[in-house]
Structure formats: structure tokens, C-alpha cells
C-alpha positions as CSV (number, residue, x, y, z in Angstrom):
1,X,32.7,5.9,-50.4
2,X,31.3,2.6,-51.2
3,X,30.9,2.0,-47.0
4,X,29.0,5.5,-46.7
5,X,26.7,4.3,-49.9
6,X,26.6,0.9,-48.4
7,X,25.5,2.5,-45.2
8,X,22.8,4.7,-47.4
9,X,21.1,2.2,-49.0
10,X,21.2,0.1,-45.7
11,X,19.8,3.0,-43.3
12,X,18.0,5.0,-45.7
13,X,19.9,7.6,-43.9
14,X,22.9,8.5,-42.7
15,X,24.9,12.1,-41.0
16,X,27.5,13.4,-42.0
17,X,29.8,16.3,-42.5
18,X,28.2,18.6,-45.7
19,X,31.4,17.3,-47.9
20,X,31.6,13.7,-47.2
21,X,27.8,13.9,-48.4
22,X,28.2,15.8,-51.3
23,X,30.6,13.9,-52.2
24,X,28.4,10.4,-51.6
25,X,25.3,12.0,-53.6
26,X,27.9,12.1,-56.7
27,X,28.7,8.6,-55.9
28,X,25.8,7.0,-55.2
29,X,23.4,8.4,-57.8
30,X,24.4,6.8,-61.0
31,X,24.2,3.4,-59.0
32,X,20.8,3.6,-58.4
33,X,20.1,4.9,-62.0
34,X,21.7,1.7,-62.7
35,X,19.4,-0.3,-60.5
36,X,16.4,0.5,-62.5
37,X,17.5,-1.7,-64.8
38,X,18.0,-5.1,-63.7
39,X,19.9,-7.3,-65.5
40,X,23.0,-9.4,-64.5
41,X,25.2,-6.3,-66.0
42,X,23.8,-4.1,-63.7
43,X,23.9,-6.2,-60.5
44,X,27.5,-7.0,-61.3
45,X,28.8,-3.3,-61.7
46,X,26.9,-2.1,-58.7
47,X,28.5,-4.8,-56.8
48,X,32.1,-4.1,-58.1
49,X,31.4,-0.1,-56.2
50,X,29.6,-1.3,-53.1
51,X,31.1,-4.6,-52.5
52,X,28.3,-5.8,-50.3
53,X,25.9,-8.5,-51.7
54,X,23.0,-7.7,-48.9
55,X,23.4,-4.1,-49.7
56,X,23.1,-4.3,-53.9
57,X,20.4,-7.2,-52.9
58,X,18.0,-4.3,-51.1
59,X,19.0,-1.7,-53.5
60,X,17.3,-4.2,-56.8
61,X,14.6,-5.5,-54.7
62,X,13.4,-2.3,-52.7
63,X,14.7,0.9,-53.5
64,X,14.5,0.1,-57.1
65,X,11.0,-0.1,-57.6
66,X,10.4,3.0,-55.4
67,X,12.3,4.9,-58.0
68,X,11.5,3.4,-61.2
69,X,9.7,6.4,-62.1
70,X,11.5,9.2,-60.5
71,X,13.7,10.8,-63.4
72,X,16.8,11.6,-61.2
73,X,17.3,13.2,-57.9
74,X,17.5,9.9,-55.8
75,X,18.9,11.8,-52.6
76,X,18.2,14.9,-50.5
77,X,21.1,16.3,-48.3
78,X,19.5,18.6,-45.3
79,X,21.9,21.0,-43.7
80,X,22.4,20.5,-39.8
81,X,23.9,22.2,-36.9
82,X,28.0,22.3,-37.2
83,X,29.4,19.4,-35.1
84,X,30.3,21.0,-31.5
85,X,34.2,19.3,-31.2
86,X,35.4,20.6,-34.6
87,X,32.9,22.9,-36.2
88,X,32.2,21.0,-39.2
89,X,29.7,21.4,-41.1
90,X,27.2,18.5,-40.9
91,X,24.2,17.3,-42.8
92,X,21.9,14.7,-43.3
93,X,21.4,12.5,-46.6
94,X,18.5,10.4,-47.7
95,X,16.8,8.8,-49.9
96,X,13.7,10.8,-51.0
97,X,11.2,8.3,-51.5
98,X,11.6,7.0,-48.0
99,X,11.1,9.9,-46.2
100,X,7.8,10.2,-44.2
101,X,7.2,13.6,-44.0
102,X,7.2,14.4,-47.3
103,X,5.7,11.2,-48.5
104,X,2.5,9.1,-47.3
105,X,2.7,5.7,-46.7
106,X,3.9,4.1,-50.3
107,X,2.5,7.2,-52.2
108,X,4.1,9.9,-52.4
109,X,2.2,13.4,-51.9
110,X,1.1,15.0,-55.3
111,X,2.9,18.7,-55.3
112,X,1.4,21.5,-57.3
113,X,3.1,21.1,-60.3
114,X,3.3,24.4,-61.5
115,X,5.4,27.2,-64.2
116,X,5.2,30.5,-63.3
117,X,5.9,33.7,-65.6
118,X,8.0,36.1,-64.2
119,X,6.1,39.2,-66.0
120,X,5.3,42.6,-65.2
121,X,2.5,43.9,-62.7
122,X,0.9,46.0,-65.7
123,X,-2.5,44.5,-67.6
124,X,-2.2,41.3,-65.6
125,X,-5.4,39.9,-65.2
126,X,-6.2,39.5,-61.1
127,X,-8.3,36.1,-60.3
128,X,-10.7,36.9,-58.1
129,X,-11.2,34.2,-55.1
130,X,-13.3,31.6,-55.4
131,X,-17.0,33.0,-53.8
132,X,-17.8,30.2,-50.9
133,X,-21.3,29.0,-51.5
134,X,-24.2,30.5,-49.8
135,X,-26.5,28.7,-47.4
136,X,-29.7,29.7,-48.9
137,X,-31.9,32.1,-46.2
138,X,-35.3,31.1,-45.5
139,X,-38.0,32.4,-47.5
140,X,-39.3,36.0,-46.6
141,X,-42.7,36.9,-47.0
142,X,-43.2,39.8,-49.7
143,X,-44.6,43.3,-48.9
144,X,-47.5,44.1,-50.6
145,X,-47.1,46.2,-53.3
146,X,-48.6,50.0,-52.7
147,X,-51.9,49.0,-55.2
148,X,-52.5,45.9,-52.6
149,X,-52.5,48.1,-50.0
150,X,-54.7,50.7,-51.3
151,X,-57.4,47.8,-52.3
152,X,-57.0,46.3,-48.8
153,X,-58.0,49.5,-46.9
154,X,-60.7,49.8,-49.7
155,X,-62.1,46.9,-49.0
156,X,-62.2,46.8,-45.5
157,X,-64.1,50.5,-45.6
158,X,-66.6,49.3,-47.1
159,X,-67.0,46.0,-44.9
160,X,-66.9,48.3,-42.1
């Protein structure tokens, strides 16, 4: 385990079978919870799991300011075709901040954050769409009233 997290926090990234991975995300998590925090404590019990003084180096210096505000959930395992000599299950683990299509440069992308109730159909209000403003259309002349009209042909009967 401490080779595969090793690897992780080396890569960003590693495959795997779905096991070995779940497995690693159990391992690995609470050591970068850990890494938030650095002190000499924390540096030396990271160290004692991972054994690798470049590796727990990266992890305080660059991972752990990526997640210093993330509240858990340091990894994402994504499932993969099954490996064609045995069948096994494989998958993909990574570290979510360092994933480029879900994230934009050092910032991650801003999802909708929101809580939906779960409620019946009846008396629910329906939002109507947002109406897309209007170009405003070019000024019409106004017809002439019927009175206008009448005092127009009036008046040119008599200029006649």
C-alpha cells in the first residue's frame, strides 16, 4: 500500500484493479488529512506509512495547499474496462484537485451548489423561464384616429 500511495501522490494518478484502489483510497486519505497540518508530527507519521522522503516532500509542499480547503474526499476512483488477460476489474484513482477536466487551471470550476426537495407534483409552484429581452422594433407611424380622418376629408372639400 504505501508503494501504490507513493505512486499516487507521485503521478497524481495511477490504474489499477477496482480493489487494490479501494483499498488505497482508505489508506491514503487520512494521510493527506494529515498533511494539512504541517508540523514536524505530521511529516514524521506520514513518513513512517509512505517511507519515501520525495514523496511526503510533494505531498506538504503541493498537494497540501490544493486541499486545505476541501473537507474530505481527496480521491476519485473511475471505473474502467476489465483487464483483457484475467478479467479484473480495473479503475482509475486520482487526486480530485488535479484533474483538468473537471478543474480550470488552479481554480476549480464553481458547481451549482444546490438541495432539492423531494415533494409531490400537487400545488407546486412552476417558474416560468426567464423571457429573453426584446430588441425594441422601430417606431411605427400611428393611424389617424376616425375624427382625423373625418376633419381631413373636410378640409380638403372645402379647399377643393
Amino acid at each position: 500500500m504505501s508503494n501504490m500511495a507513493t505512486s499516487l501522490i507521485v503521478h497524481k494518478r495511477i490504474q489499477t484493479t477496482l480493489a487494490k484502489a479501494k483499498a488505497l483510497r482508505v489508506y491514503v486519505e487520512p494521510l493527506l488529512t494529515k498533511s494539512k497540518n504541517d508540523t514536524t508530527h505530521s511529516r514524521r507519521t506520514v513518513f513512517s506509512y509512505l517511507q519515501d522522503k520525495d514523496a511526503v516532500s510533494e505531498l506538504f509542499r503541493d498537494i497540501a495547499p490544493k486541499i486545505a480547503s476541501r473537507p474530505g474526499g481527496y480521491t476519485r476512483i473511475i471505473k474502467l474496462e476489465n483487464r483483457l488477460g484475467d478479467n479484473a476489474e480495473m479503475a482509475l484513482i486520482e487526486l480530485v484537485d488535479y484533474n483538468t477536466v473537471y478543474t480550470k487551471g488552479d481554480v476549480a470550476v464553481a458547481k451549482k451548489a444546490t438541495r432539492r426537495r423531494g415533494g409531490s407534483g400537487k400545488g407546486a409552484a412552476v417558474k416560468a423561464a426567464p423571457v429573453a429581452e426584446v430588441e425594441a422594433a422601430p417606431a411605427v407611424e400611428e393611424t389617424p384616429s376616425t375624427e382625423e380622418v373625418a376633419g381631413n376629408e373636410e378640409q380638403a372639400e372645402k379647399g377643393e
